[in-house]
C-alpha angles and dihedrals in degrees: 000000000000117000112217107195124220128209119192124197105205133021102211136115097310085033101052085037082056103053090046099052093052088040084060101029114041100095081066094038090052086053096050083055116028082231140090124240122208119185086221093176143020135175121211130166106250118029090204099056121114115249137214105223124037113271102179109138097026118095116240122207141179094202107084090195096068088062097053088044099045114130103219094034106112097169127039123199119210116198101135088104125217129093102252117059095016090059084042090055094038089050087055095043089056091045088055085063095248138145118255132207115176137174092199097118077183095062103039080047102048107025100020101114090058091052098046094055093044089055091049092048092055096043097246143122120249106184121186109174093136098060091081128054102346117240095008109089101218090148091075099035084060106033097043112011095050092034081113092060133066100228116227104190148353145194138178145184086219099166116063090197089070102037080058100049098055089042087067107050090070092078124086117289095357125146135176098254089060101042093056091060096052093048073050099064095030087059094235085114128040124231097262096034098182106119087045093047099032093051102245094122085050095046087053090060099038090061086055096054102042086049092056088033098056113013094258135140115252110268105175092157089062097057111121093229120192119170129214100240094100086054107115126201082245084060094054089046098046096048087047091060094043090056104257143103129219117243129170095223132183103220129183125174140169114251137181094255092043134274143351127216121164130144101200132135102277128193102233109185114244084251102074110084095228089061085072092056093107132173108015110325120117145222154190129197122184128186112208120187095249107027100048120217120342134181134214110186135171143101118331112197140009131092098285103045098034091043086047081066105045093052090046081055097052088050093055089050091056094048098048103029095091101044114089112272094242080072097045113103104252112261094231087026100255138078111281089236099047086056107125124227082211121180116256106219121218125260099248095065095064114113116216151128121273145204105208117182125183142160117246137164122275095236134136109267095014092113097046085053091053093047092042086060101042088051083046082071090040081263113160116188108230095187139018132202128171130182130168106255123257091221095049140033093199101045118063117214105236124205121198136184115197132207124248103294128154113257104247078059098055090046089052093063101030086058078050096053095040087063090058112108077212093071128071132198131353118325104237108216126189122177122226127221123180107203102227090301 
């Protein structure tokens, strides 16, 4: 029986998920393939620190070069995150001539089409699966299940952090300032969680998806990214009674002008099933033009769930490594070739629904001045709600949906209501997309 080596670069969380998984596991991997795997060579950090899973028999190494350069390594796993020496060591691997699995949604993002072309030009794999969405395989599902369908649109909750986080304001006297520290000390956010709570996790794997979804070249530069940090507990309740929920969504759709691609807190109705995906579980829901909408949901992230897809991904690889590349499934899903170099269209010509919610004062004729504006960028109000605010006796919380109206509309009358005495603060503004509901 063959004996197919395997090289990981990093031994953290996804690494040490991924040993054990293959140390448990590999009587029912060996039968999958007809073939036995080794995990010849890892490099870790420090070569005195403690692990979490056995390692006798493997060679450790704090050297990530030996492992790109091994020999007998004919697939390199890359799961040491970041997008420059990563991409350096991944370069040299496929050079090499080996096969790559990797888990870093950034560098597939942001540097995949080299890669891609770099894998194709020396005849190898490189498999990513685990890059979005952790233990769903939603790759696949995308790539390979839909590949029938021209997919319309897709959207996500692709970062479990923020899906958390939201999840959590609902509850009583909750606010986003405290939430975040609890996700803190949980794990589920890192100490600077920027990337996880400003959307640009989410953007990463939102570049991914709509690639594989639609034939295009990853643009990750071009993705519209808002974070959830302005999102306040009034939002959650409001929306609550509206009939919504909030979720911070990755979206990309076909349009006439060319694609959207845009990660923002978004108002989903009730009634969507992936308004119900709390705490920090993910989705994915994507609508093809013959199969309707479908949903792939599970966790996104930890050692388990994340490790289960990366060794999905090095089987693959060993199944498919010695066939001729014309029969490989294309890394992106298309022919490297048919990939479009689409336009990406700006945010402000979107056209949506919104729930707009702003402080003014409590005065006679405010609220014919607001809807004068708003009429002013063919802006009806569907619905009206109006409460006195919390903050201020004199001032009444006013909450507006609009109806649909493209964006640089919207942003027109919201600068002009901004420039009424009559309003305070900052006018908090979500858009609402009902998901084919």
């Amino acid at each position: 029986m063959k004996t197919v080596k395997i090289g990981l670069l990093g031994l953290g969380t996804v690494g040490g998920g991924t040993v054990e998984i293959i140390q448990k596991t590999l009587p029912e991997i060996q039968r999958r393939l007809g073939q036995r795997i080794e995990v010849a060579i890892i490099a870790v950090r420090d070569l005195n620190r403690a692990r979490s899973v056995d390692t006798t028999g493997i060679q450790l190494t704090d050297q990530t070069e030996e492992v790109v350069n091994h020999p007998d390594v004919d697939i390199v796993v890359e799961l040491m995150g970041g997008t420059g020496l990563a991409k350096t060591l991944l370069e040299t691997a496929l050079s090499n001539g080996k096969h790559v699995v990797t888990a870093n949604k950034a560098l597939i993002a942001e540097h995949g089409n080299e890669l891609f072309a770099l894998a194709k030009k020396h005849q190898v794999i490189l498999n990513y699966e685990a890059a979005v969405a952790g233990g769903i395989p939603v790759i696949k599902a995308v790539r390979e299940g839909l590949a029938a369908n021209k997919i319309e649109w897709l959207a996500g909750i692709i970062n479990g952090t923020g899906n958390y986080i939201l999840t959590e304001m609902k509850k009583p006297g909750a606010d986003f300032a405290k939430v975040l520290k609890v996700a803190q000390e949980l794990g589920y956010a890192e100490a600077d969680p920027t990337f996880d709570v400003e959307g640009i996790d989410a953007a990463h794997k939102l570049t991914i998806l709509a690639s594989i979804a639609f034939g295009i070249e990853l643009q990750f530069n071009k993705v519209y990214t808002e974070g959830i940090s302005k999102i306040s507990a009034d939002d959650i309740r409001f929306a609550e009674m509206l009939g919504y929920e909030i979720k911070h969504l990755g979206m990309a759709s076909r349009t006439e002008a060319g694609y959207s691609l845009r990660v923002h807190p978004t108002m989903v109705p009730k009634s969507v099933l992936i308004a119900n995906v709390s705490g920090v579980m993910n989705a994915v829901m994507a609508f093809g033009d013959h199969v309707g909408p479908t949903m792939y949901y599970g966790p996104g992230a930890g050692a388990g769930p994340t490790a289960s897809s990366v060794v999905a991904d090095i089987i693959d690889v060993i199944r498919w490594k010695d066939q001729p590349q014309a029969d490989q499934v294309p890394g992106l899903g298309f022919a490297a070739d048919q990939l479009e170099s689409a336009p990406v269209v700006a945010i402000d010509t979107i056209e949506t629904s919104y729930y707009i919610r702003c402080f003014a004062k409590d005065h006679t004729g405010v609220l014919a001045k607001i809807t004068a504006i708003l009429a002013a960028s063919n802006i009806s109000i569907e619905h009206l709600h109006q409460e006195p605010c919390s903050q201020n006796a004199e001032d009444a919380t006013l909450i507006l949906i609009t109806n649909t109206v493209k964006e640089s509309d919207l942003n027109t009358a919201l600068a002009a209501l901004s420039e009424l005495d009559a309003i305070e603060e900052e006018i908090m503004r979500i858009r609402i997309e009902t998901l084919g509901s």
